[in-house]
C-alpha positions as CSV (number, residue, x, y, z in Angstrom):
1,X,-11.0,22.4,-3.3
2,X,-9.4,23.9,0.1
3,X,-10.2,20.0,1.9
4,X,-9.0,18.5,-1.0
5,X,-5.5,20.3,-1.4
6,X,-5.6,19.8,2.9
7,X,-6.3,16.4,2.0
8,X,-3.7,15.6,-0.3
9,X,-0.5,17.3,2.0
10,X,-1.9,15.3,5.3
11,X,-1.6,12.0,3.0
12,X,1.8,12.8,1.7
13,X,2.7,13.7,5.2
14,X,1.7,10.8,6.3
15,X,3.3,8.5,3.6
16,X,6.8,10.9,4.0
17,X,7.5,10.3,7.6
18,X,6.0,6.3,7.1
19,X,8.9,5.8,4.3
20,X,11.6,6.8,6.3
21,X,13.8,4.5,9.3
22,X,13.3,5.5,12.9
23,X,16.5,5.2,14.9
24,X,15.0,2.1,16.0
25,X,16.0,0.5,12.6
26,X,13.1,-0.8,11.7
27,X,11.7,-1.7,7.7
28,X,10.3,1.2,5.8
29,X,7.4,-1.8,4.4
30,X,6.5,-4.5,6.7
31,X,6.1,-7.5,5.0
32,X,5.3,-10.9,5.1
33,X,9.1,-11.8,5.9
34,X,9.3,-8.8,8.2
35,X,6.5,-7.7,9.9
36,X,8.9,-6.5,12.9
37,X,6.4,-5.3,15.5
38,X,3.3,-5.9,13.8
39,X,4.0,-9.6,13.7
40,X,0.7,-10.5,15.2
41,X,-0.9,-8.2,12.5
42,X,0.3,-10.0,9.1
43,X,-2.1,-12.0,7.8
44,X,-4.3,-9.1,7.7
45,X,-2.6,-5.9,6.8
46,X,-0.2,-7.5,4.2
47,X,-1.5,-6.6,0.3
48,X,-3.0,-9.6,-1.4
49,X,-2.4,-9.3,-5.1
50,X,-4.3,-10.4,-8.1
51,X,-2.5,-10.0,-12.0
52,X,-4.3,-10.3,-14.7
53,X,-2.0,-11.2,-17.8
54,X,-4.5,-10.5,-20.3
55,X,-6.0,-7.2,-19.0
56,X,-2.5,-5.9,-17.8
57,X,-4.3,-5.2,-14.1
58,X,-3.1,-5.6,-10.5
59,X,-5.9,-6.4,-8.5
60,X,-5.6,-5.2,-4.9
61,X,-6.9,-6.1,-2.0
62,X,-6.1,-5.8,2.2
63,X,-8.3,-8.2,4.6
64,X,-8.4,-5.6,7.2
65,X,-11.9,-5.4,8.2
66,X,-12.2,-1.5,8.5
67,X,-13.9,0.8,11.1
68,X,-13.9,4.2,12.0
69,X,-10.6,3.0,14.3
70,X,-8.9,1.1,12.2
71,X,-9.0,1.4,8.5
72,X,-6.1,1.3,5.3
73,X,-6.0,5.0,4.1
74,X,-4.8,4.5,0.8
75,X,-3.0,1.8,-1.5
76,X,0.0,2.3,-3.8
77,X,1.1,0.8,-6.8
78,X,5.3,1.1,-7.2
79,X,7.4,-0.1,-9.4
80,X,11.3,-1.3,-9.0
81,X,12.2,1.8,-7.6
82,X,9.2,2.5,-5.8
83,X,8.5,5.3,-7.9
84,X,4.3,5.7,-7.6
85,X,2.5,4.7,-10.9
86,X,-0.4,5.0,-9.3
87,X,-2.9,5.7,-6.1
88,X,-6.5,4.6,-4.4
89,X,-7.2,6.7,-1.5
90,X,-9.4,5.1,1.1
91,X,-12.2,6.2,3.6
92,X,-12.4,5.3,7.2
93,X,-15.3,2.5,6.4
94,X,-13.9,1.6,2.9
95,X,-12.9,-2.0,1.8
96,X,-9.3,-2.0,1.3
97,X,-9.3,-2.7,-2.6
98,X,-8.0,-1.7,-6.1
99,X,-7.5,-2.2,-9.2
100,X,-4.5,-0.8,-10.8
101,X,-3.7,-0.9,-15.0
102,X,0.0,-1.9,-15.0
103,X,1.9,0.0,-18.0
104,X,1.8,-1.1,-21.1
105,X,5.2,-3.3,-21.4
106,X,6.2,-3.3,-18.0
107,X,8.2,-6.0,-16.7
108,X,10.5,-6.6,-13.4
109,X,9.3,-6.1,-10.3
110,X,6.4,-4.3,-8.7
111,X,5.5,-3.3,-5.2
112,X,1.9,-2.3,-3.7
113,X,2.2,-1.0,-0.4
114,X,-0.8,-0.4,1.5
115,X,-0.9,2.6,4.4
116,X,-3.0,1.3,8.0
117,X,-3.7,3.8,10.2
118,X,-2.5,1.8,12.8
119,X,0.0,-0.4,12.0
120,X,2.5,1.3,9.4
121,X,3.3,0.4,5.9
122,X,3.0,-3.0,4.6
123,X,4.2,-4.2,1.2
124,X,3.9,-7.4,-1.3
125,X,5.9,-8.0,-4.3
126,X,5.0,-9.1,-7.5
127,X,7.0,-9.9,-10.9
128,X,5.9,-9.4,-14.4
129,X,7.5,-11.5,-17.0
């Protein structure tokens, strides 16, 4: 229980300080349209999203290939607000993927934002009609 609750504080730690702007201005989510310093990392670190209308599931998934050096620690499902509706915690040789239930009558925008250790936050959108 002791790693867990260690656990849990070093991830929200992490995700804190990653959400907020350095004086260097840059995005609090890298994205496809602004991967700022990480522009040669894109095509693998942003989220790749899946919806599935009739199961009302986001399927996740980051085409990092991981290793004990370079991993994603954990994917997020936001909505509009980026208020978390939900969490997948990754290991350090885990595929980066999920599958997240979206609410029952959601619609707008949602966000998944996946953590790399290396390379910062990056986020995808998707709308649900």
């Amino acid at each position: 229980m002791k790693n867990f609750i260690k656990y849990f504080i070093f991830i929200t730690v992490i995700l804190a300080a990653s959400c907020s702007k350095n004086s260097d201005q840059e995005p609090k989510f890298y994205s496809k349209e602004t991967p700022g310093k990480w522009d040669a990392q894109k095509e693998t670190h942003i989220p790749v999203i899946e919806y599935d209308e009739g199961l009302s599931q986001v399927k996740v998934s980051v085409p990092v290939t991981p290793n004990p050096g370079h991993y994603i620690e954990v994917i997020l499902l936001t909505d509009k607000n980026h208020k978390e509706l939900a969490k997948k915690a990754l290991g350090r040789s885990q595929l980066a993927e999920a599958t997240f239930e979206v609410p029952l009558g959601y619609h707008g925008k949602l966000f998944v934002v996946s953590k790399c250790n290396l390379h910062d936050m990056w986020e995808a959108e998707l709308k649900i009609k």
